[in-house]
C-alpha positions as CSV (number, residue, x, y, z in Angstrom):
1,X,120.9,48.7,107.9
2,X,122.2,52.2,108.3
3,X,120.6,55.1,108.3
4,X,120.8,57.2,105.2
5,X,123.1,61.1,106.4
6,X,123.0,64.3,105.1
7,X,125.1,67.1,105.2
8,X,124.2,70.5,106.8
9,X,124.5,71.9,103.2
10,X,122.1,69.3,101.9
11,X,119.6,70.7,104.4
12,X,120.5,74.0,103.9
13,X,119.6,73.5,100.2
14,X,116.3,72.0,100.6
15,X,115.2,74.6,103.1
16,X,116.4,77.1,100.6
17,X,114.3,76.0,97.6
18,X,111.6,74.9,99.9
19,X,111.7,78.8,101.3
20,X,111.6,79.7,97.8
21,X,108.3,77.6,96.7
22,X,106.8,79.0,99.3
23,X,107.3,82.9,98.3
24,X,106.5,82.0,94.6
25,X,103.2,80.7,96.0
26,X,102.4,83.4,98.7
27,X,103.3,86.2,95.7
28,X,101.2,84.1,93.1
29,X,98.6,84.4,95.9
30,X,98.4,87.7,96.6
31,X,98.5,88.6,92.4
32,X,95.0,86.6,92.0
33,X,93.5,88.8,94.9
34,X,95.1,92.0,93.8
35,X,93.3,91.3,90.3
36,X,90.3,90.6,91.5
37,X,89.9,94.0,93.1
38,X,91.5,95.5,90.3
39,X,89.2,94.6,87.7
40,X,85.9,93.9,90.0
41,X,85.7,90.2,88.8
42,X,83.1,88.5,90.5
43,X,82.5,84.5,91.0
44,X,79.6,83.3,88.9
45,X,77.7,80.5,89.6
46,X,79.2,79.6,92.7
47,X,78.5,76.1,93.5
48,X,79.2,75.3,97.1
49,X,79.6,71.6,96.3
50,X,82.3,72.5,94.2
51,X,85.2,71.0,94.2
52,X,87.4,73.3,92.1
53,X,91.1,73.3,93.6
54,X,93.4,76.3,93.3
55,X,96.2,74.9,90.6
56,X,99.9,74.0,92.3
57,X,99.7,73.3,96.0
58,X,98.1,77.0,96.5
59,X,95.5,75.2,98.8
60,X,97.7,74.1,100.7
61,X,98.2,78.2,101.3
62,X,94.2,78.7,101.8
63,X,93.5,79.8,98.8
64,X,90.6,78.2,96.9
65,X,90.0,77.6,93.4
66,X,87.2,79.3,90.9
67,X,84.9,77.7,88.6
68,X,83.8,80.9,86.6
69,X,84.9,84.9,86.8
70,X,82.9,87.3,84.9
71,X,84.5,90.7,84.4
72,X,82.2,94.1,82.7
73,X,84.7,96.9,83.4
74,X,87.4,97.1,81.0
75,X,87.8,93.4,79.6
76,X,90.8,93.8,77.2
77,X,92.7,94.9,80.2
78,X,91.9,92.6,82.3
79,X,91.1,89.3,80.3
80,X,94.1,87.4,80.1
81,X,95.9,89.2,83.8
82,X,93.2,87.0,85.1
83,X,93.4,84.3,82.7
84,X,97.2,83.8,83.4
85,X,97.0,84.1,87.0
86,X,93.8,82.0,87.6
87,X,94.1,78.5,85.0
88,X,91.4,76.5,87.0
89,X,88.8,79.3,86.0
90,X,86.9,80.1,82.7
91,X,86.4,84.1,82.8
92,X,84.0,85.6,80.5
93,X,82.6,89.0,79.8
94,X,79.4,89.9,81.7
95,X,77.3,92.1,79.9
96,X,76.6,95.7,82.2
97,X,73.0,95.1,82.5
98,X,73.0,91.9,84.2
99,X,76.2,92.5,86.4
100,X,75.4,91.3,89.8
101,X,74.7,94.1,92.4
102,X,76.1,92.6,95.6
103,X,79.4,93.5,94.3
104,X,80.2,97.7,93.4
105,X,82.3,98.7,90.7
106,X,85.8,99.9,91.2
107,X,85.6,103.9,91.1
108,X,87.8,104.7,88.8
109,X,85.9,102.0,86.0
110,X,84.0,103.4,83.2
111,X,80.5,102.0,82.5
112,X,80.0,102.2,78.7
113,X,77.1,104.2,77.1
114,X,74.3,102.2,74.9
115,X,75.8,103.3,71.5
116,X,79.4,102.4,72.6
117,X,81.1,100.4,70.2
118,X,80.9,96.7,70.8
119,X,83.6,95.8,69.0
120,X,86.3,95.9,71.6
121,X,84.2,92.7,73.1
122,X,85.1,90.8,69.8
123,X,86.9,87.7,70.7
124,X,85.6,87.7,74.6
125,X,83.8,84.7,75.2
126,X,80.4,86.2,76.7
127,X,78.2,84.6,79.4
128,X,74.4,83.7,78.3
129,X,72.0,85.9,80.3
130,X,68.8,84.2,80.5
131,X,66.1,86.8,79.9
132,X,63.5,87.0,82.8
């Protein structure tokens, strides 16, 4: 039985797209960090015998996968950057006063006042805080 051939340009071709896979991935990969510190999303509920994924093959580039991202500093800005770049993960809006403190806001965030208007929440889907 012969041995199947290729041609240096069919090589050349599947490197190419294979080089390109790769930068799409790495770029993709470096957008879901870049939002994370952008909008001070923390994980919540962080199970560690999760076995969330990232979606594609990003694992295969390190990164892992999220179950739930809450986000308090500017959610209409940031709600669906992070729900497009991070499909494996519910994100919801954490209200300020139970916003975890091992993670600071960004500096240049603005923490609403008590008699702020709500409204701009509308639509969010909001975490349940369970009272103490």
């Amino acid at each position: 039985m012969p041995r199947p051939r290729f041609t240096l340009r069919a090589l050349f071709v599947v490197m190419t797209l294979l080089c390109v896979w790769s930068a799409y991935s790495i770029n993709w990969i470096r957008q879901r960090r870049e939002a994370i510190a952008e909008s001070g999303a923390v994980e919540i509920g962080n199970d560690p015998n999760s076995n969330q994924t990232a979606p594609g093959l990003l694992f295969l580039f390190g990164e892992r996968g999220y179950d739930t991202l809450g986000i308090g500093v500017d959610p209409m800005e940031h709600y669906t950057r992070l729900q497009s770049l991070f499909p494996e993960a519910r994100v919801a809006v954490v209200p300020y006063d139970a916003w975890p403190l091992q993670r600071p806001r960004p500096r240049n965030s603005v923490v609403p006042e008590e008699d702020d208007d709500p409204s701009v929440l509308r639509g969010l889907p909001q975490l349940p805080i369970a009272g103490p």
